[in-house]
Each structure stands twice: as structure tokens, then as C-alpha cells.
C-alpha positions as CSV (number, residue, x, y, z in Angstrom):
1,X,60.9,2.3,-37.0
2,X,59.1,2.4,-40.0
3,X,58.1,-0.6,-42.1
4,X,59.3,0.2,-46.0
5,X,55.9,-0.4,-47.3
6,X,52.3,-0.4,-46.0
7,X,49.0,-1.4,-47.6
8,X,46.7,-0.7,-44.7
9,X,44.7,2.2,-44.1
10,X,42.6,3.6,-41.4
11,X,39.5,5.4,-42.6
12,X,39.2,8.8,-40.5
13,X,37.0,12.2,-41.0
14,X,39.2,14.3,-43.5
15,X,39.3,17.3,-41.0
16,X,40.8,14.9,-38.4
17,X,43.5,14.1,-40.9
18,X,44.2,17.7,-41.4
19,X,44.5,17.9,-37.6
20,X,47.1,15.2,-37.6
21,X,48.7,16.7,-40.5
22,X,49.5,20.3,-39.0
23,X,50.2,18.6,-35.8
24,X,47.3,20.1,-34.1
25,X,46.1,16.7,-32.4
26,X,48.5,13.6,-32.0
27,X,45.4,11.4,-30.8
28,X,42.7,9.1,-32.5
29,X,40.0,8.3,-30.6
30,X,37.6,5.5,-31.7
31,X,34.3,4.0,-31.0
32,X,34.1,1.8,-34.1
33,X,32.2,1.7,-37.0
34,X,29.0,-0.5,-37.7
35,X,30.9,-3.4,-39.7
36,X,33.6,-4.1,-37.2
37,X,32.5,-7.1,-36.3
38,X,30.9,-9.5,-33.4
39,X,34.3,-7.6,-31.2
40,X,33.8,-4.2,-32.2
41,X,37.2,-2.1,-32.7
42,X,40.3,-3.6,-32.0
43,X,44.1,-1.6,-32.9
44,X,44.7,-4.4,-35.3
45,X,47.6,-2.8,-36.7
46,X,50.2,-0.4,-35.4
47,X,51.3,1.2,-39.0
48,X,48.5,2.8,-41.1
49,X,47.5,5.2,-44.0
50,X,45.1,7.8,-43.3
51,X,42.2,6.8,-45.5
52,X,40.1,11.1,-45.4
53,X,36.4,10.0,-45.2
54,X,33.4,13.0,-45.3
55,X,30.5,11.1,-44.5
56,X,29.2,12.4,-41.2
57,X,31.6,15.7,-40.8
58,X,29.7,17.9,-43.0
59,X,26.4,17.4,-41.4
60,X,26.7,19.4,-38.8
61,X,29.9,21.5,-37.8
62,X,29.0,20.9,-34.2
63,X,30.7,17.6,-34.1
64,X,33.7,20.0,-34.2
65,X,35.3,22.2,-31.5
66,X,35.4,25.7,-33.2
67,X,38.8,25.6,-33.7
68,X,38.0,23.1,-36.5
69,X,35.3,24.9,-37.8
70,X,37.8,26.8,-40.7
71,X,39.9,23.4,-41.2
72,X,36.6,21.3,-41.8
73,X,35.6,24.7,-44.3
74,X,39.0,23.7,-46.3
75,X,38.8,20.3,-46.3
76,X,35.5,20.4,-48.1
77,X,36.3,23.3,-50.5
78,X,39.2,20.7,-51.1
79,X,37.2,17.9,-51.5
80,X,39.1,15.1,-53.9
81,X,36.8,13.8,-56.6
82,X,34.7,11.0,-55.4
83,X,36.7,8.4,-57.6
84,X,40.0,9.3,-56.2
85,X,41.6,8.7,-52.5
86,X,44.9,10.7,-51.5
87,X,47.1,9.2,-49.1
88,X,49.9,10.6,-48.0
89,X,50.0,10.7,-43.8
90,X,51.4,7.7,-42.4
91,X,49.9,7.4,-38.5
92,X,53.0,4.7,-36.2
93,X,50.5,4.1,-33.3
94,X,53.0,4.4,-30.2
95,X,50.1,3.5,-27.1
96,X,46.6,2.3,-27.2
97,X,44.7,3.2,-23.5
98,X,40.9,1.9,-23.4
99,X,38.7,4.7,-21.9
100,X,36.4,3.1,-19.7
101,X,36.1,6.5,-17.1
102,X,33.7,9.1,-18.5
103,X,35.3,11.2,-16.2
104,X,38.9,11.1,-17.6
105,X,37.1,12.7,-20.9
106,X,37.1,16.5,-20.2
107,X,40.9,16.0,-19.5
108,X,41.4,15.5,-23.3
109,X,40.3,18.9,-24.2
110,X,42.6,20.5,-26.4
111,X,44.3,16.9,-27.3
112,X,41.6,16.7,-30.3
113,X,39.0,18.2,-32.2
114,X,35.8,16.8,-30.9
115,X,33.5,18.6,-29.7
116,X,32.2,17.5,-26.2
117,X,28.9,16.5,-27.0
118,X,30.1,14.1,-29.9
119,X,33.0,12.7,-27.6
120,X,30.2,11.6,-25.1
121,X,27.8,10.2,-27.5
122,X,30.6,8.6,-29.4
123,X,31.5,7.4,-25.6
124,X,28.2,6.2,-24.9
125,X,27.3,4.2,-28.2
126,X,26.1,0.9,-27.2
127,X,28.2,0.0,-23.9
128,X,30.6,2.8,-22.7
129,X,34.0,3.2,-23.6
130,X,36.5,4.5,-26.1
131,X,39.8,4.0,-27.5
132,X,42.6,6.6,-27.6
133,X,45.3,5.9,-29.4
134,X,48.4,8.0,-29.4
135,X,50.0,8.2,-33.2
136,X,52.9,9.5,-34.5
137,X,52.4,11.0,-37.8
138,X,54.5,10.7,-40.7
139,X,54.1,12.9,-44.2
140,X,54.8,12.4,-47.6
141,X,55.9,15.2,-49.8
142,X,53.8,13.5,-52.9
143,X,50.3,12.0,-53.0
144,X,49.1,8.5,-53.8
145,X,45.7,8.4,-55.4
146,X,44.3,5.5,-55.6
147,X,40.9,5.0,-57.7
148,X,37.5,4.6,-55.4
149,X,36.0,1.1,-55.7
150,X,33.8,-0.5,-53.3
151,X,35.8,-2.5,-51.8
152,X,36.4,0.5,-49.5
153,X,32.6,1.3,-48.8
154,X,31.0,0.7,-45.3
155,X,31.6,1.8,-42.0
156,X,34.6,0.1,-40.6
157,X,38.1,1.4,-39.9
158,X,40.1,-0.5,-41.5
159,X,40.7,-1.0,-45.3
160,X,42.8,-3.5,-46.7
161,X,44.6,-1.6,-49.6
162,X,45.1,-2.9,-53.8
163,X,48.9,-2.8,-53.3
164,X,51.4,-1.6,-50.6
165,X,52.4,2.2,-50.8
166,X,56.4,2.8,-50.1
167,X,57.0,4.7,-46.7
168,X,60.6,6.2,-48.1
169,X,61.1,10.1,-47.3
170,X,58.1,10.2,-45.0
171,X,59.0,12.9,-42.5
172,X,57.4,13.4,-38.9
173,X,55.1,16.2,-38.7
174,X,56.2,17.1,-35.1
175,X,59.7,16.7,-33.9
176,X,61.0,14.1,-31.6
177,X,60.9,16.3,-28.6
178,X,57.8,17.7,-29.0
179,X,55.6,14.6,-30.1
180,X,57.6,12.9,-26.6
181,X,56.3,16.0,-24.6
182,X,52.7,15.7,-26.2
183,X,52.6,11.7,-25.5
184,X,53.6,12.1,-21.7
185,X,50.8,15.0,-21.3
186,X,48.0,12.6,-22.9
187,X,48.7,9.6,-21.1
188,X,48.8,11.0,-17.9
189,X,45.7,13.0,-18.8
190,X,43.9,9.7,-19.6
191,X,45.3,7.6,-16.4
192,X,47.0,5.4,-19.3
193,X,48.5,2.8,-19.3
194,X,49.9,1.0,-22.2
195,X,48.1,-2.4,-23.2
């Protein structure tokens, strides 16, 4: 169930959110960012805002499977002006599975749009292990812009938004069925279990 307002959001490469959008990947997986703190990551909220970043992506494709090649072309055509952040997908994170197996990686192919190299480097950053989380994505028919400020700067995941955003008449990008389907597939893929 959806909370009726949210004012967290989870910064992730725009042509990941486009992913998530179209229903083409139902999956985050994350390393963390350099300002996570003495911890590193941690899923410290189940209910989030996709927060489209571009920093990285558009320095080399190859981070990309090329699948994502023409969606990453888009999203920078699209590119909102630098003062402005759309929201308007709402990720529900339904199971969190800490990847600790470097072998369990190749069985994620096709779950996301990673390409394998950057999977294992983002693996491999400074003591082994990733996060998947499994999300259920929820989208809004209208876009929230909010103004850029730097409160939102640095690398870190989460962002603590100016005001909550209303979740009414958010509607699930994937049916029922077929997001329950795709969740059974990716944790028995990764050897999951649910922490």
C-alpha cells in the first residue's frame, strides 16, 4: 500500500528511470555513492521518488547494455533544464537481497541495463558486494518539478525532499501478475532471500 504522500527521493541515472518507467527492468542495483557515510548504502526507506541524475551516463555509452543505447540517446535529447527536477515514478521497494556471490551476477542479465563490465566494477568498488533491490513502480500522469538547489548536490542516494509530493492516481507500470512473475524470476536468479 501506498503512503498518500512522500518527500524522499532516490537519485538514479535518468536512462535507468526510463527503464523503470517502460517496465523494461523492475531492479535497482546499488553500490553507493561517495557521501553515504562511515556504513555505505543502506535501503533506508521502502517508498521513493525517482530523483533522474546524468552525471556519469553520458560519458561513455558502454556503461549500458545496447539495448539502452537509444533510451540513454532520448533521455539526453530530453534533458530537463539544469534548474528543474521532474518527478513523477514512484519506486515501493518489495525485497532487498545483498549480493555478496560474484557469480550470481551473469544470472541478472536481461533483469537490468548494465552493462557487464560496469556491473562488476560497480561490484568490486572498495570491498565486494552489491545490493538489488526489487521495486515496484508506480507513475504519475503529471510531473512535479521542483527547482535545483544544492541541497541535492553530491553523490549519495538519497535526497531529503523541500515538501512531500501526493501519491494519488499513481498507477503501476506493470500489472500485478506480471511484476509477481518478474519478482519470483529475480529472486531465484540471485539465490535471494529477503532481509
Amino acid at each position: 500500500m501506498l503512503p498518500p504522500q512522500c518527500d524522499i527521493a532516490f537519485k538514479e541515472w535518468a536512462a535507468i528511470c526510463d527503464a523503470l518507467a517502460l517496465g523494461h527492468q523492475t531492479i535497482i542495483l546499488r553500490k553507493g555513492g561517495i557521501h553515504e557515510g562511515h556504513n555505505g548504502f543502506r535501503v533506508a526507506h521502502r517508498h521513493f521518488w525517482l530523483f533522474p541524475t546524468y552525471l556519469h551516463q553520458e560519458e561513455d555509452r558502454d556503461k549500458l547494455v545496447p539495448e539502452a543505447w537509444p533510451s540513454l540517446q532520448t533521455t539526453l535529447e530530453n534533458r530537463p533544464a539544469h534548474d528543474r527536477i521532474p518527478l513523477h515514478l514512484l519506486a515501493e521497494v518489495t525485497d532487498v537481497v545483498e549480493l555478496h556471490d560474484e557469480l550470481l551476477l551473469p544470472r541478472l542479465a536481461g533483469w537490468h541495463w548494465w552493462s557487464p563490465r560496469t556491473i562488476t566494477e560497480r561490484f568490486h568498488y572498495r570491498q565486494p558486494g552489491l545490493f538489488l533491490l526489487v521495486v515496484r513502480i508506480y507513475k504519475s500522469a503529471t510531473i512535479a518539478e521542483l527547482p535545483n538547489s544544492p541541497h541535492f548536490a553530491g553523490c549519495r542516494s538519497w535526497v531529503d525532499l523541500p515538501q512531500p509530493i501526493p501519491t494519488a492516481g499513481l498507477t503501476p507500470v506493470i500489472p500485478d501478475a506480471e511484476f509477481q512473475a518478474a519478482r519470483t524470476q529475480i529472486l531465484t536468479a540471485s539465490g535471494a532471500f529477503q532481509v
